[in-house]
N, C-alpha and C positions, 0 to 999 in steps of 0.2 A: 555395630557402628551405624550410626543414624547418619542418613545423607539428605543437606540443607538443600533444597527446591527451591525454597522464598523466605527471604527474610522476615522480621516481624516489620521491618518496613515496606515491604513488598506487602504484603496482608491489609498492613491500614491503608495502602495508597489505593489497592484494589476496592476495599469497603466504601473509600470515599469518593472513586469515579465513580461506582455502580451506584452510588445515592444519589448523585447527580444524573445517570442516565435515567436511572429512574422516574426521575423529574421531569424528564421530556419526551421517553417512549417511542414507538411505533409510530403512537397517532401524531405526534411532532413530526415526522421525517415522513411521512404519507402525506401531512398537511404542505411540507413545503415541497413538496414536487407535485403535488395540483396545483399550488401557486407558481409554480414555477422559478422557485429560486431557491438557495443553498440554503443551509441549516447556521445561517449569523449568528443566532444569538447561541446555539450550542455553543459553536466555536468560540465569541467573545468572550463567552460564561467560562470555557473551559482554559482559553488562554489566561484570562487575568489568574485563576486558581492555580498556574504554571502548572498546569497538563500536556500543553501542547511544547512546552521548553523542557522536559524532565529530563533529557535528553543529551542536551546543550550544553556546553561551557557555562561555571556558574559567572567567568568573569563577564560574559558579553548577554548576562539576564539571564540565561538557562538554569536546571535545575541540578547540574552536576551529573545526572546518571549516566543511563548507557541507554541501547536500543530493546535490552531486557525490559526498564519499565517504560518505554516509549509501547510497546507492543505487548506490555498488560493494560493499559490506559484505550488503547485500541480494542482491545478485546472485550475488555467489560463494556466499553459504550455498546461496543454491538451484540453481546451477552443482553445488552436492554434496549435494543431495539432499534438505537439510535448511531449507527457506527459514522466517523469521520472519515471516508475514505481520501481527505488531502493529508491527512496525521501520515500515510503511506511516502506521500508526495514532498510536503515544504520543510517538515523538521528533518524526518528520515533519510531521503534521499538527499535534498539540497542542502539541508544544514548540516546533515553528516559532512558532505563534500566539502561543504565553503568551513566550517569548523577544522578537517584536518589539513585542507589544499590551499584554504584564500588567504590573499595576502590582509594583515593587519587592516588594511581599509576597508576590505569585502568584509572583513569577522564585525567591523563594529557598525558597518552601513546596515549590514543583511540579518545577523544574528541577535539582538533585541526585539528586532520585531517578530522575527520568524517564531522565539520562544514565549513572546506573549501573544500573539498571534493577530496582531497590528496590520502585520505584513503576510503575503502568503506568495511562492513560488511554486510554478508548476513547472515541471522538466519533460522537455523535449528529445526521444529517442528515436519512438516509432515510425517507418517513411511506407508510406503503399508497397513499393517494393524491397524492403529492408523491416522484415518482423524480425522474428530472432537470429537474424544473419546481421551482426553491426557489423560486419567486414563489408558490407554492400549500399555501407550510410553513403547518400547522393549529396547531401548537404555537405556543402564546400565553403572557408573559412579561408580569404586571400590576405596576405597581408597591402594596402595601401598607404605609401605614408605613415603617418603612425595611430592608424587606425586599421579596425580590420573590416570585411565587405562581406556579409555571409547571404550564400543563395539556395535556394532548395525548398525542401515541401513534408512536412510529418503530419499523421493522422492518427487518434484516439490520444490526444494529449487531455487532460480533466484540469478543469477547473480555470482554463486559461481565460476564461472573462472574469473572475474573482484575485484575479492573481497578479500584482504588482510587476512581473515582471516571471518568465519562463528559462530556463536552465538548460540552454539547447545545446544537443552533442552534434558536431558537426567535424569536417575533416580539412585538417592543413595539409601543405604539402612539405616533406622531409627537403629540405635541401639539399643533403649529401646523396640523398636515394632517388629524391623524385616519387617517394610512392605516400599515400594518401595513410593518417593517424589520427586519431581521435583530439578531439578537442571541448574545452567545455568554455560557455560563452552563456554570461547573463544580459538577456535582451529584455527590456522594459517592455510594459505592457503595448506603449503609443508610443513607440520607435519606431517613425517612417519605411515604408516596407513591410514592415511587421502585419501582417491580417490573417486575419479568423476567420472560421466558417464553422457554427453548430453543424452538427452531424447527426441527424435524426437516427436516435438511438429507441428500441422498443425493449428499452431497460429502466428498471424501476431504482432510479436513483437522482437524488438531489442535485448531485453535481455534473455538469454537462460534458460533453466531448466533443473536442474540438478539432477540425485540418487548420493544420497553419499553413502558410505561403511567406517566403521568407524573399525577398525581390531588391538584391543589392541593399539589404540592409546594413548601415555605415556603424559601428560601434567604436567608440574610443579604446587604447590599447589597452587599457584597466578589464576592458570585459571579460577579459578571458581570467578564467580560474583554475591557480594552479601551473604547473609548468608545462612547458608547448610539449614538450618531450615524455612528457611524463604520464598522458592523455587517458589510458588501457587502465592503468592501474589506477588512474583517479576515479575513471568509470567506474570500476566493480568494487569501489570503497563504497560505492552508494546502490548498489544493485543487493548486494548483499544482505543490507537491510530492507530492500524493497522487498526481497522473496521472504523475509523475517513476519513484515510488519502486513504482508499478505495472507500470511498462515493467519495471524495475529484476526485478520478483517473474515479469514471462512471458520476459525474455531469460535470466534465473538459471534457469528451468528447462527451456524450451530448448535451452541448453544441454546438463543435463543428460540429458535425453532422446537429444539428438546423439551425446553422448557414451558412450549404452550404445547403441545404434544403431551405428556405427561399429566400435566395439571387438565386438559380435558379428556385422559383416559381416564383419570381418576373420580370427574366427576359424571360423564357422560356412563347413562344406565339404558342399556335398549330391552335385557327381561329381568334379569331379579337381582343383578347385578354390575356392577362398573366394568365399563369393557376391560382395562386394565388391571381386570383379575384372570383376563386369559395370556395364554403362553403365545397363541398369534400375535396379540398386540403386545406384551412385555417382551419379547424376546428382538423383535426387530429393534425395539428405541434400546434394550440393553448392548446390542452389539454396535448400533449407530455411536452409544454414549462411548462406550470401551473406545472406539474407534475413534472417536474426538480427541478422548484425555491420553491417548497413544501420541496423535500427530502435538497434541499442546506442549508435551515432554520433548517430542524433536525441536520444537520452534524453541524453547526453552535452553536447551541446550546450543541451538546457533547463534540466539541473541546474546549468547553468554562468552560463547569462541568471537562474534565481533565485535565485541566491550574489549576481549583481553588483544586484542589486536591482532591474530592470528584468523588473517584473511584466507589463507588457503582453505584451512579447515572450516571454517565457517562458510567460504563458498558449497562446499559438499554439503552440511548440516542444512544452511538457508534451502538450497534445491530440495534437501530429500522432504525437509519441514513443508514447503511450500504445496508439495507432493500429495502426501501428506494428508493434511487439509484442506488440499483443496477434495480429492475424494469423499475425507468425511466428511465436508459438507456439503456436498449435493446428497450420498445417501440419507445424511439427517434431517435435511429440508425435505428429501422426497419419502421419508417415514413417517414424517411429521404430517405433513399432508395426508400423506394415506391412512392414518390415524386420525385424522378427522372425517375423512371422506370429502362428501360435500362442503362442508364447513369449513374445510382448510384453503377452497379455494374462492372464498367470501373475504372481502375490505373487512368484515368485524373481527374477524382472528390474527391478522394480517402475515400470511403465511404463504400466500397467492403470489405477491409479490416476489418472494424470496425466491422461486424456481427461478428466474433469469437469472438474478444476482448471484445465487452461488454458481453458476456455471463460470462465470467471472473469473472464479478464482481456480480452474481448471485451465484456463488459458489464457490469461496474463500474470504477471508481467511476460512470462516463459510458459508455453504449453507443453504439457505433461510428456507428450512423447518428447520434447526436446533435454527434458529433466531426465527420462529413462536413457537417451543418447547421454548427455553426460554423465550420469552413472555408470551406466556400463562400460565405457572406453575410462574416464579419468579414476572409477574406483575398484571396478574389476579389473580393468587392465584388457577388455578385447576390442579388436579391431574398429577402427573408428565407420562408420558405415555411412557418412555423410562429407 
């Protein structure tokens, strides 16, 4: 019995991102962070082609799919050199959200743009002292009249100078309990209160990071998306894709790290032959490789359990995928490099870069050891340790 992996739709959508990343490379996404600004014209080029909506409701412009071809579309650009690390952020996370939770006026305000990519949201989780602990989010959400007042402070948010407006989770108060629940609130980019501050980051990517400072910021009662009570569960409708579309961003560049890896063992000769006719240099990129198309089958498999809507299991799948891949690729980056030696960590192969970047995905969205705590207690079943 033969078991489908990818469609033959899946195959052509794949052939025709990677021709387009093609098109713009390493040296495109090297060139815009000496200049100092985001990779536009990918992203416009790839919205209008409905790459960045493939995802999305076809009635509010989307392309009808799920987060399976939202995180091959991820994959291949950074399979070429050129990954969109907000593809994590404005369809997947926010459009997930505001597609299944927002009301009628949030889907047709937010989701046209989002899917041609007009418009871009960055969401706000992270606080200084609230990493992967959200039971300790400080950001507080009052209700006023009939407006709500949110105040607080998160740090390592991306791309919130490119971005129309951020997707912040903040905490109401239960009425009946008095005790603090999640909530989700879209805050416009220049909404009084609202401020930024870049955060000198010594990471080699396009898109910035930013501390916000939220200071009695006033939102009209439409902000909030989704139902007050319903907060938890609207979160990890979009978390779930985030750890998807994260495996999606360390196997897309693993890859291409393999792939210049390979291609100069093949042709680099130091005596009578190419280095990649010995078993030192084949055998490290063959178990790196193994070890990529391992974690791409878990990602695979959880992009597929949150299309069918069966969020529990795809929370476990998303974690183990994210897992995952992120391990295999830092070891692939870091064979890849060591397979060039000197060369690997020169601007002309561009491979140098990639050491900071894949550690990224070892510890965000969720760091690894918090992935192993949840494995261990929710799918072996021992003792919770935290």
């Amino acid at each position: 019995m033969s078991v489908v992996i990818e469609t033959e739709e899946h195959k052509a959508l794949r052939e025709a991102v990677a021709a387009l990343g093609r098109r713009y490379g390493r040296a495109y996404v090297t060139r815009a962070m000496e200049e100092g600004k985001g990779p536009e014209e990918l992203w416009s080029e790839a919205g209008k082609l409905g790459y960045l909506g493939v995802s999305l409701p076809e009635e509010y412009g989307g392309g009808g799919g799920g987060i399976q071809e939202l995180s091959l579309v991820l994959e291949e650009l950074g399979a070429a050199g050129c990954p969109l690390l907000l593809l994590v952020v404005s369809p997947a996370i926010c459009g997930t959200i505001i597609a299944r939770y927002g009301t009628e006026e949030q889907k047709r305000e937010w989701l046209p743009g989002l899917a041609d990519g007009s418009r871009i949201m960055s969401f706000g989780i992270t606080e200084p002292d609230a990493g992967s602990n959200s039971h300790r989010i400080t950001t507080t959400a009052r209700r006023d009249g009939d407006q709500w007042v949110l105040n607080g402070r998160k740090v390592f948010i991306s791309g919130v100078d490119i971005s129309d407006a951020t997707l912040i989770v903040g905490r109401t108060e239960d009425a009946r309990t008095g005790k603090l629940k999640p909530a989700l609130f879209i805050v416009p980019r220049d909404t009084p209160g609202f401020h930024r501050t870049v955060l000198d980051m010594e990471l080699a990517a396009a898109e910035k990071q930013f501390e916000l400072v939220l200071d009695d910021v006033r939102l009209p009662a439409d902000a909030l998306v989704g139902d007050e009570d319903a907060g938890l569960l609207q979160l990890f409708a979009g978390l779930n894709p985030e750890r998807v579309m994260t495996a999606a961003f360390a196997v897309g560049m693993a890859r291409y790290a393999l792939a210049r890896a390979v291609e100069y063992a093949k042709e680099r000769q130091v005596w009578k032959a190419p280095i990649g006719a010995h078993q030192a240099i084949q055998h490290p990129l063959a178990v790196a490789h193994i070890e990529v198309e391992t974690a791409k089958l878990m990602m695979q498999k959880a992009a597929h359990l949150c299309d069918a809507g069966d969020d529990l299991a795809a929370g476990e799948a998303a974690n183990m995928a994210k897992y995952a891949a992120g391990e295999a690729c830092v070891k692939a980056v870091d064979t890849a490099v060591h397979t060039l030696g000197g060369n690997g960590l020169t601007k002309e192969f561009g491979l140098a870069s990639l050491v900071n970047a894949a550690r990224v995905a070892r510890i965000a969205p969720v760091s690894r050891e918090m992935i192993l705590n949840f494995v261990s207690h929710q799918t072996l079943g021992l003792p919770k340790s935290y």
